[in-house]
Structures are given as C-alpha cells and as structure tokens.
C-alpha positions as CSV (number, residue, x, y, z in Angstrom):
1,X,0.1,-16.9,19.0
2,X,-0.9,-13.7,20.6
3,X,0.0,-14.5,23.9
4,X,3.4,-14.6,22.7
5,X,3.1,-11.7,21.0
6,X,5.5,-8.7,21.5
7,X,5.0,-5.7,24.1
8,X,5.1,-2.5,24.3
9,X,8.3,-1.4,25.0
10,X,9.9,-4.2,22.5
11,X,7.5,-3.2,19.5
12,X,8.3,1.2,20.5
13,X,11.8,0.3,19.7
14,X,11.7,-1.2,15.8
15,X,13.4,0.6,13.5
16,X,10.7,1.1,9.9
17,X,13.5,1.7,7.9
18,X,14.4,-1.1,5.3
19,X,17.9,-1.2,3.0
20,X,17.3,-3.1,-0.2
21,X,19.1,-3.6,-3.4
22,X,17.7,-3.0,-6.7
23,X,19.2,-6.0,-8.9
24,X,20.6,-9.5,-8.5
25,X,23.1,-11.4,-10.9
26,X,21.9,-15.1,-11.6
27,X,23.7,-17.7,-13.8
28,X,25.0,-14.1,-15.2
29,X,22.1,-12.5,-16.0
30,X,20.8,-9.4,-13.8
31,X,17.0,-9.4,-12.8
32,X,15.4,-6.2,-11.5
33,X,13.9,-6.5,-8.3
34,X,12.4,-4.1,-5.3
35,X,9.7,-3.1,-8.1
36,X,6.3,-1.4,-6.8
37,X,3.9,-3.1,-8.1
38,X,0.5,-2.7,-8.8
39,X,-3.0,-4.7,-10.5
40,X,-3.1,-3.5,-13.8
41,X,-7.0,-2.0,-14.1
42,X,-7.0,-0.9,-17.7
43,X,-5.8,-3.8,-20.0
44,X,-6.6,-2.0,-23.0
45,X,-4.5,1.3,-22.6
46,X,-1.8,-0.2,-20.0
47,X,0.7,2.3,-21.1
48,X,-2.0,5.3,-19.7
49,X,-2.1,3.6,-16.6
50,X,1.7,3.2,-15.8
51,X,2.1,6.8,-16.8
52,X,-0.2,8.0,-14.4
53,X,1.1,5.8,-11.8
54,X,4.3,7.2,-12.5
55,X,3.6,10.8,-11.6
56,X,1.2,10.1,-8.7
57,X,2.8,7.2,-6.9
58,X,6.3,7.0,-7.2
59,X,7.9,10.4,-8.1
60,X,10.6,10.0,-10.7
61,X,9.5,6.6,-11.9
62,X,10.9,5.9,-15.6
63,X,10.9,2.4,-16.1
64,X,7.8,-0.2,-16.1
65,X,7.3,-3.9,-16.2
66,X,4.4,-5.6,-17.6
67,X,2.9,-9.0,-16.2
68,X,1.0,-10.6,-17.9
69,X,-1.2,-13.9,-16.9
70,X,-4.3,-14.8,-14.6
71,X,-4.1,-10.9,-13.4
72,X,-2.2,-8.9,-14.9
73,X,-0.1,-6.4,-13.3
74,X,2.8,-3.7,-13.6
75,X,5.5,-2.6,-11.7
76,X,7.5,0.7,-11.9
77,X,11.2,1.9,-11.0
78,X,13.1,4.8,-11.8
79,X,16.6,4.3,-13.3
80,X,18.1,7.1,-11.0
81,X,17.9,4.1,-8.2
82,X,19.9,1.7,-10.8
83,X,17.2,0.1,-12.9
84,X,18.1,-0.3,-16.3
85,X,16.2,-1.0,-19.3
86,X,16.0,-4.5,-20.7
87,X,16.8,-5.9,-17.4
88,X,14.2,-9.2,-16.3
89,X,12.0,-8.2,-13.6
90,X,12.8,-11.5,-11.3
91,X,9.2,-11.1,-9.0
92,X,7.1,-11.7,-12.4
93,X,9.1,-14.5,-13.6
94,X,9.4,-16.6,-10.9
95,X,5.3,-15.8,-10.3
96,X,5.3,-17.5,-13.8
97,X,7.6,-20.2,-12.9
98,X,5.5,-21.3,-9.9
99,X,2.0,-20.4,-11.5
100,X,0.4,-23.6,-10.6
101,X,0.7,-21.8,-6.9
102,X,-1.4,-18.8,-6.5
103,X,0.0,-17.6,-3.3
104,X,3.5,-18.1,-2.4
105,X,5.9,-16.8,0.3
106,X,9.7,-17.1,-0.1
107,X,13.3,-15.5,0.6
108,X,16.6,-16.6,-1.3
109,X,19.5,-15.8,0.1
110,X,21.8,-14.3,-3.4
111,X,25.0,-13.0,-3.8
112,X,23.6,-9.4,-3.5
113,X,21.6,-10.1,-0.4
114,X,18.4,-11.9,0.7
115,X,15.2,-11.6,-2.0
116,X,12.4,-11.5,-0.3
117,X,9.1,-12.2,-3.0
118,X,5.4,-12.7,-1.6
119,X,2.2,-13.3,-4.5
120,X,-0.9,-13.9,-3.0
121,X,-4.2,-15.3,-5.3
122,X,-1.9,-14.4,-8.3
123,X,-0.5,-11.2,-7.6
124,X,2.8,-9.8,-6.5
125,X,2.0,-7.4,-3.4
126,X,3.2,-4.0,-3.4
127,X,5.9,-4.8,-1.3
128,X,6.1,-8.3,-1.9
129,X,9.3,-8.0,-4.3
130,X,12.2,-6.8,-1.8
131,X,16.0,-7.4,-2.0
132,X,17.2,-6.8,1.7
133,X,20.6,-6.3,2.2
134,X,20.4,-8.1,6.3
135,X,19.4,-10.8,6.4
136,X,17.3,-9.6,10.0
137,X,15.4,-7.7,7.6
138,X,14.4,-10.3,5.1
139,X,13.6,-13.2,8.2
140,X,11.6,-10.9,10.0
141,X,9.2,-9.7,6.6
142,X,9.1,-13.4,6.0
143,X,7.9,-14.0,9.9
144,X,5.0,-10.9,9.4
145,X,4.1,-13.2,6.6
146,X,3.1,-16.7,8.0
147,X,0.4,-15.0,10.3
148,X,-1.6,-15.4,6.9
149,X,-3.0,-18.8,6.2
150,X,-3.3,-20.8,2.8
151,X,0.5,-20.3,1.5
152,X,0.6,-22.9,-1.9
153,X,4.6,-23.0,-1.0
154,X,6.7,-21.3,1.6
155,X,10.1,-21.2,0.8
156,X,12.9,-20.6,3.1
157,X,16.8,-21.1,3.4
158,X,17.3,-24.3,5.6
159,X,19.4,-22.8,8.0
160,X,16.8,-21.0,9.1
161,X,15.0,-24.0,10.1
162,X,11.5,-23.2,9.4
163,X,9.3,-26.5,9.5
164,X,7.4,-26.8,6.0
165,X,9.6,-24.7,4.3
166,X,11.4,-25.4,0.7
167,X,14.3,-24.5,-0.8
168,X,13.9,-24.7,-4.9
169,X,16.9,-24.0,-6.9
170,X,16.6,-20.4,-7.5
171,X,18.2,-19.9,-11.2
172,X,16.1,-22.9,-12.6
173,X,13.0,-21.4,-11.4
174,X,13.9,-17.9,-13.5
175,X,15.6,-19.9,-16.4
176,X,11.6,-21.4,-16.8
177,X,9.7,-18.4,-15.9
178,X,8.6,-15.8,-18.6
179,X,11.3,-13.1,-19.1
180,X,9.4,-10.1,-18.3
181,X,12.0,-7.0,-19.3
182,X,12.1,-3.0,-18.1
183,X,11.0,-0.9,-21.1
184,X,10.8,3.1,-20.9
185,X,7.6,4.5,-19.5
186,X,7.9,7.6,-22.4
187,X,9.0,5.1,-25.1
188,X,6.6,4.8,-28.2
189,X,4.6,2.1,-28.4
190,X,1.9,0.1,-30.0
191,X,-0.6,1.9,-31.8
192,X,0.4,4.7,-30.8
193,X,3.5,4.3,-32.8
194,X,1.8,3.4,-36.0
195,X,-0.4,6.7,-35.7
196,X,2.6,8.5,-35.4
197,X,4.4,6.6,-38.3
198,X,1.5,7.4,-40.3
199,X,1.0,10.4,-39.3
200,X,4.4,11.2,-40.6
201,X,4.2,9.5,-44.0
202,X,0.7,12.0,-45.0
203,X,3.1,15.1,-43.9
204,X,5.5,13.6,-46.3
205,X,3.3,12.7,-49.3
206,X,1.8,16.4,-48.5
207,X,5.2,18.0,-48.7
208,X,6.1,16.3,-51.6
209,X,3.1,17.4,-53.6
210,X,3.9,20.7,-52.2
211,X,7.1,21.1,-53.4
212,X,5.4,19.7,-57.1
213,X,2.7,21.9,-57.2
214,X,4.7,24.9,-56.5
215,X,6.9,24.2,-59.3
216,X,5.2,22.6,-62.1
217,X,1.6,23.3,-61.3
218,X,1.7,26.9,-59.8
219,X,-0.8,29.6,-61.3
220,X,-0.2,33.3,-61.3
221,X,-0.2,34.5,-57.8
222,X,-3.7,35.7,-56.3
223,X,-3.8,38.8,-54.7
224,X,-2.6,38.3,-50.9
225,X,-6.2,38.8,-48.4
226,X,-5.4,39.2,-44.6
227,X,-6.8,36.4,-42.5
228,X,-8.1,36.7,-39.4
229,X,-6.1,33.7,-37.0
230,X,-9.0,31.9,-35.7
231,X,-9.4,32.2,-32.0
232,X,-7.9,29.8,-29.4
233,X,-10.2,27.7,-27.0
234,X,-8.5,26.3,-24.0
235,X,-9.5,23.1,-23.0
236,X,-9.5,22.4,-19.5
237,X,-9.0,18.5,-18.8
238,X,-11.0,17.0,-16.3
239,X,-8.9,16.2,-13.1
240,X,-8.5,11.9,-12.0
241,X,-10.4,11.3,-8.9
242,X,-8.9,10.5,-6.3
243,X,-9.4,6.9,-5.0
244,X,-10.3,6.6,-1.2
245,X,-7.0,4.3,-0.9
246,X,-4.6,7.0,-2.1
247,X,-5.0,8.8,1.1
248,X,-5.2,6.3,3.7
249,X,-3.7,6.7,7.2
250,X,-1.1,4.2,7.6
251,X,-2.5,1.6,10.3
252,X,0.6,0.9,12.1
253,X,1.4,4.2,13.7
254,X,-2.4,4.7,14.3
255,X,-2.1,0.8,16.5
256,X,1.3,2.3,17.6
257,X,0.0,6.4,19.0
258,X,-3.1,5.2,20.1
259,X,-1.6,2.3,22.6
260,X,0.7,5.0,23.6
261,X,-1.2,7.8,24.2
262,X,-4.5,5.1,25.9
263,X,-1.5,4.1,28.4
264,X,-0.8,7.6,29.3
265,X,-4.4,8.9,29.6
266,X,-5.2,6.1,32.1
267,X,-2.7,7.1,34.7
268,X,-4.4,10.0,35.0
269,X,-6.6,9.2,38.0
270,X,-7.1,12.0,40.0
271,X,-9.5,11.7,43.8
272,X,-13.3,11.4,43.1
273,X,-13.1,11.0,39.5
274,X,-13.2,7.9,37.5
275,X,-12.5,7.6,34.0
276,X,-14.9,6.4,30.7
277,X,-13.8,4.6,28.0
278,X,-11.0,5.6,26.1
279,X,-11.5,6.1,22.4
280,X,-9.3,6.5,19.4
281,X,-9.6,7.7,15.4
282,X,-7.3,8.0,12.8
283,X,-5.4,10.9,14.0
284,X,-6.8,11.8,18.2
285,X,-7.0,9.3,21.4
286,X,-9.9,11.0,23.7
287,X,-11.7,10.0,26.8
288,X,-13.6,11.8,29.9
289,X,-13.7,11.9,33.6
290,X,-16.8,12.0,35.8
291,X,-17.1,13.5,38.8
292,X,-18.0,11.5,41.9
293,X,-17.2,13.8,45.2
294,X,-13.8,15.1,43.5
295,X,-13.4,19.0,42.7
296,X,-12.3,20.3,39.7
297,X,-9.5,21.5,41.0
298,X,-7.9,18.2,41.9
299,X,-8.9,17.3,38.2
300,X,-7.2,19.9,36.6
301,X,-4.0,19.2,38.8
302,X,-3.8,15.9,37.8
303,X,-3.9,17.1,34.2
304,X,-1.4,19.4,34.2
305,X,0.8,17.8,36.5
306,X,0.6,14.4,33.3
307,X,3.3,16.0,30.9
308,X,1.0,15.3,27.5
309,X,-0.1,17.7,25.7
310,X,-4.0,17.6,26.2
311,X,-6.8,19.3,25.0
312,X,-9.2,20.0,27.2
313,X,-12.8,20.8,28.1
314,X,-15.3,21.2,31.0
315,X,-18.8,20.3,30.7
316,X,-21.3,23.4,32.0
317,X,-22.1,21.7,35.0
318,X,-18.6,20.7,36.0
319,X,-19.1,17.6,36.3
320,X,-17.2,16.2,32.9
321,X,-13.7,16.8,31.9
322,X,-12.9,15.5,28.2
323,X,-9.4,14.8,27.7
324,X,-7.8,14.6,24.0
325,X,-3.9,13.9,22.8
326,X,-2.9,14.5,18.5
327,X,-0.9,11.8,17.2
328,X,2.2,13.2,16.6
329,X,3.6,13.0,12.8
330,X,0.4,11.4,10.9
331,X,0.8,10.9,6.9
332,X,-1.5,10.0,4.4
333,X,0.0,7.2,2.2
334,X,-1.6,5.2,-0.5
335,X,-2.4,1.1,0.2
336,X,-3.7,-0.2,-3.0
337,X,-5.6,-3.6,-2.8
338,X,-5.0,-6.6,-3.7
339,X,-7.3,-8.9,-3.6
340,X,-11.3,-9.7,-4.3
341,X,-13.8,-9.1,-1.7
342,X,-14.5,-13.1,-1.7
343,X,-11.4,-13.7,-1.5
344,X,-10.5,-11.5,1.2
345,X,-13.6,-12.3,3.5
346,X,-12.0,-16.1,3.0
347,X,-8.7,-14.8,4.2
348,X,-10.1,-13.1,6.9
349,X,-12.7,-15.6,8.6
350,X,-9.7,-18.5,8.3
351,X,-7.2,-16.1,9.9
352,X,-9.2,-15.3,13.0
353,X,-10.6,-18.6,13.3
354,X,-7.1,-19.6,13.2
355,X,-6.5,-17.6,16.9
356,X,-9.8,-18.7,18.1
357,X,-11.3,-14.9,18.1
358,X,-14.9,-13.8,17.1
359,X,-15.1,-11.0,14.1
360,X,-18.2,-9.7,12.1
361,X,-17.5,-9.1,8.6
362,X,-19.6,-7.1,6.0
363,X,-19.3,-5.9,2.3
364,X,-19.2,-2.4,1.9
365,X,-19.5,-0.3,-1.2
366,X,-19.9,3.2,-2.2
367,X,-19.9,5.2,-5.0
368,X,-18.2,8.3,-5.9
369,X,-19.7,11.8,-7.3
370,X,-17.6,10.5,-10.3
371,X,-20.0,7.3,-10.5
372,X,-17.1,4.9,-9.7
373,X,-18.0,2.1,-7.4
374,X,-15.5,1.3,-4.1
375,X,-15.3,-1.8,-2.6
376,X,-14.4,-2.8,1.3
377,X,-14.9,-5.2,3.7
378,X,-15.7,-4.0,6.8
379,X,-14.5,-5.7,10.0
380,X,-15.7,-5.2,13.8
381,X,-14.0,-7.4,16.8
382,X,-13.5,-7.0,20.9
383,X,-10.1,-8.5,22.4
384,X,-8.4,-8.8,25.3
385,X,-5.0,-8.1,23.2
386,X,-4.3,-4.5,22.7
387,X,-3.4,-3.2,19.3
388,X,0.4,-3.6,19.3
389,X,-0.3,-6.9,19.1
390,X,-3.0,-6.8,16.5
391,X,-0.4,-4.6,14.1
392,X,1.3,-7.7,14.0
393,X,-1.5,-9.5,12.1
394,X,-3.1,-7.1,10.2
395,X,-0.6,-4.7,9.1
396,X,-0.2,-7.2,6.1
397,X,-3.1,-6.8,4.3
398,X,-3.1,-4.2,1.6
399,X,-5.4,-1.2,1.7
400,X,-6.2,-1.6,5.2
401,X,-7.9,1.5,6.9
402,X,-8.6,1.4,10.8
403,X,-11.5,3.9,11.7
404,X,-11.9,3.6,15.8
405,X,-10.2,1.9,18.7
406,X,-12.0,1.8,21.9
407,X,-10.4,0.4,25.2
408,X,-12.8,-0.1,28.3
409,X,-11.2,-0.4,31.4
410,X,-14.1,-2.0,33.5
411,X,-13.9,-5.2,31.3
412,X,-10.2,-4.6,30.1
413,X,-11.0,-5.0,26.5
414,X,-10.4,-3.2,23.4
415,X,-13.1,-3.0,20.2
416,X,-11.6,-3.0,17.1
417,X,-13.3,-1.2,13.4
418,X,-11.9,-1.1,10.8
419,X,-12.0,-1.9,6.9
420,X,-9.6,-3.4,3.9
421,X,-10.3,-2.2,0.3
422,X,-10.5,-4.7,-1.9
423,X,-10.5,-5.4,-6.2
C-alpha cells in the first residue's frame, strides 16, 4: 500500500475544493444531506448545544437535525444554502436503516449526484454525509476511506468494480430508516415552550384581576409617593471555554509545507558544511549546518543564492548556521472527535499492523483551568515514507493534531508525533 502511494508532484497538484448538493429526491420525497454533524454531549438541554454550535461552528446555521439512538448526534445547515424545514435528513436514516452495522462506508449514485455517507462505531463523521456533484469527487472520498479497517458494509456502485462492495437498493433503505426531519434552531420547544405558555396564562389571569380590581374593587386613591427605580446590576456571563480541538492546525497542509519546504532545505549543501536533521512543527520547518573546513561565507552564499525565504542565525562561534522557512497560509480549524479512546487505540494498532509498521501509542489526558477533562491518544512512529504519503492514511481520522516531523538524512527516515482527540 505505501509503496504505491502517490508523490510529490502528483499529490502538490489536488485541487481541496469539493462541489456538493444539498438535497436528493427519492421515490419523491427530498432528504437533506451535506449536514455537519456532530456527537451530541448534552442530552438533556440538546437545543443549548445546537445553538451554540450554530454560532461558533458554522456561521449562519438555522436549521438542526436530531439523531437519536446508540449515540446520539445533531447535524446543522442553514437554509440560505437550500435546506428547508421538515425535510428528512438522509445520513441519519439510513444510519438507522443499517444499525445492526456500526461502521459503514458507502456512495449512491442519485439523480442529483453521487451521496457519499461514512458512520463509523455509530456515528455519522463530520464530513461523512456529502452529495458530490462528480463523480471523481465522490470515488476518490470513498478511496481515502478503505485505508481504515473493520468496515460492517462497504457499499459501492458496481461499475466501479470494487471487490467486496454492495449495492442495497437505496430508497428501501430510507423508506425503513427513522425519518429524522430539519426543525428551526430558534423555534420553541419542549419545556421551554410550556414555561412560556404559562408564563403567559399568570400575565393573563394577573391582567384580568387588574382590570376587576380597578373597577369594582378600587379604593380612594392614596396620595402618589416618588419611588426611587431600584438600581441596575449587570451581569457579566461567563465566556465557553474553548476546547483544544476548535483550534487545531489542519494536518494536511502541515504533511503538505513541511515535505516541501524539508526538500528545499536539503539542497542547500554548501562546501565544508553538512547539514543536521531537519525538523518541523505546526507552523515552521528548521534545521542547521555545521561547519567542517567551510567558511561562512560560502554558507551564506548558498543561502541566499536558495530563493526561500529563510530565517536565519549564526551561532557566536561561527560554526552553526540555523536555517527556518514559515508555512505559508496556516489556519486554525476545528476537528471534533469521533470516537472513544478504546476504540480508537483499536483502530489505530489494526491499521498500522495492517502496513506492517511499528507505532507506540499512549492515553493522554489533561485538564483545563475550567476543570474539564481532554482526552487524546498520543501516537509516535519512524518511516521510510515521507509524509505525503502518510496524509493519505491519517488525514481521516477526526481531531487529529500532528505536533513535530523530523527527517534524518543519515538514515533517510522520517519520525512521526502526533495525537487524535478522542470522546
């Protein structure tokens, strides 16, 4: 599998950009798809929890789905995008339909397009609920998707001629699955609603008594004493804590800059200095040259004459030179996760046993000045592959955070750390 894996200058040219659709019409009903969806933490107040995701994950978001079952979840939309109240969300019915499979991986080829849907250990991924309008798109998402091991049913379109692949009949799948329908994130709801009713109905009866007392019931009219308003205390609400996965860098263009930018720093091999080991982080690829019977001059040269845009730095004795090159155009982006951390240390093990590669893995958890408790599993590997080729099989996982690259070019091998947030 990773020998075959893609290069360089294949993987530079892909294009991130995805069209999907926002609805299909089946057996003439439409179904909502391309929801974002989410675990649902607080089953108790749901309604708090999709509001808030509303204004902090998806800007504009006005509509919400809830699933219920095993674990629960939501999903959010905004109408501007052609959502529409009432409509079933198809990802959580056909999760229902096929509930006797925890994980699942599937595309149907529909009027509107190609629906791609992915559930893993009961729950729809964030992006696992996609109507592509190319089919290139919707093969290839599939493809990213087989890398992961333990699939209950992989389902396919059998021109595409994937071995151990089905092909269910798409509307008899919804027609049994749980309708699962849009509804208004600002709507009135639940208890909620009843507080408010009643809330209404004492105004009333007050009103009415009023409107008695003041005509039946009234005594002679006191004399009118000034009242003081009482003052005003502002109450200043407590702001949500972040969570460390709402800021995460996203791993692909760290996998993608670093390769990039390790490539280009080891060129640089100017007379009677060698170069160390070549390090990135989230945002920087660095390294150093030592000095052998080189000058500085000849080092500085070779710098300048590279075309990146280095920081630089000599060591007091002149005898170091540190190189470093910015990634260009980093965001922070949240990755929520999605699954548990024995589940996910399952995933993992199986996976790379699967490729015949040696990784260490360990439970991580922290806790937060708030007192919440985070939990990760941390992951540490060396490779010959370098990390285009390891984008390709861990980009997948939700919540996935990769905190230093190294490449050693003595032995030729890169060391891989890294962590994936889990439930």
């Amino acid at each position: 599998m990773l020998e075959d894996a893609k290069l360089f200058d294949e993987d530079g040219n892909k294009v991130a950009a995805r069209n999907s659709g926002t609805s299909m019409v089946i057996d003439n009903e439409t179904y909502a798809t391309s929801l974002f969806w989410q675990p649902m933490q607080n089953q108790e107040d749901p309604y708090a929890e999709v509001g808030e995701a509303a204004q902090s994950i998806m800007e504009g978001a006005d509509l919400f789905c809830i699933k219920q079952g095993k674990t629960p979840q939501f999903g959010i939309c905004a109408s501007k995008e052609g959502f529409k109240s009432g409509q079933a969300a198809a990802a959580a019915s056909l999760a229902s339909a096929l509930a006797r499979h925890s994980s699942f991986v599937g595309v149907f080829q529909v009027t509107e397009g190609w629906w791609y849907v992915c559930v893993r250990n009961d729950i729809i991924l964030s992006d696992g609920d996609m109507l592509f309008l190319r089919e290139a798109d919707a093969k290839n998402q599939f493809l990213s998707m087989l890398a992961v091991p333990d699939w209950g049913i992989k389902i396919a379109p059998p021109e595409w001629n994937f071995e151990n692949t089905h092909y269910p009949d798409l509307a008899g799948l919804l027609q049994q699955g749980t309708k699962f329908k849009l509804q208004k994130i600002n709507g009135l709801r639940g208890t909620k609603l009843i507080v408010i009713i009643v809330i209404a109905a004492l105004i009333g009866l007050w009103l009415l008594y009023a409107i008695i007392d003041n005509i039946f019931l009234a005594p002679p009219k006191p004399r009118i004493v000034p009242v003081t308003a009482p003052k005003m205390v502002r109450v200043i609400e407590k702001p949500t804590e972040t969570k460390p996965w709402d800021t995460l860098y996203d791993p692909q263009e760290i996998f993608k800059q670093c390769f990039i930018d390790v490539m280009s720093l080891v060129k640089i091999q100017p007379p009677g200095w060698s170069i160390g080991v070549l390090t990135c982080d989230q945002t920087t690829a660095s390294t150093s040259w030592t000095r052998q019977v080189g000058r500085i001059r000849w080092m500085e040269k070779a710098l300048d004459e590279s075309g990146l845009n280095l920081g630089r730095g000599l060591s007091d004795d002149g005898n170091t030179m540190s190189g470093s090159i910015r990634f260009e155009g980093m965001k922070q982006r949240a990755s929520f996760p999605t699954m548990m951390s024995g589940p996910l240390k399952s995933t993992l093990n199986d996976l790379f046993q699967s490729i015949g590669q040696e990784v260490t893995l360990a439970n991580q958890t922290t806790v937060s000045i708030e007192k919440n408790t985070y939990r990760a599993v941390k992951f540490h590997f060396i490779s010959n592959n370098n990390p285009l080729v390891w984008n390709e099989l861990l980009i997948n996982f939700s919540g996935l955070s990769i905190n230093m690259i190294k490449y050693d070019t003595k032995a030729q091998t890169w060391e891989y750390e890294g962590l994936i947030y889990a439930l």
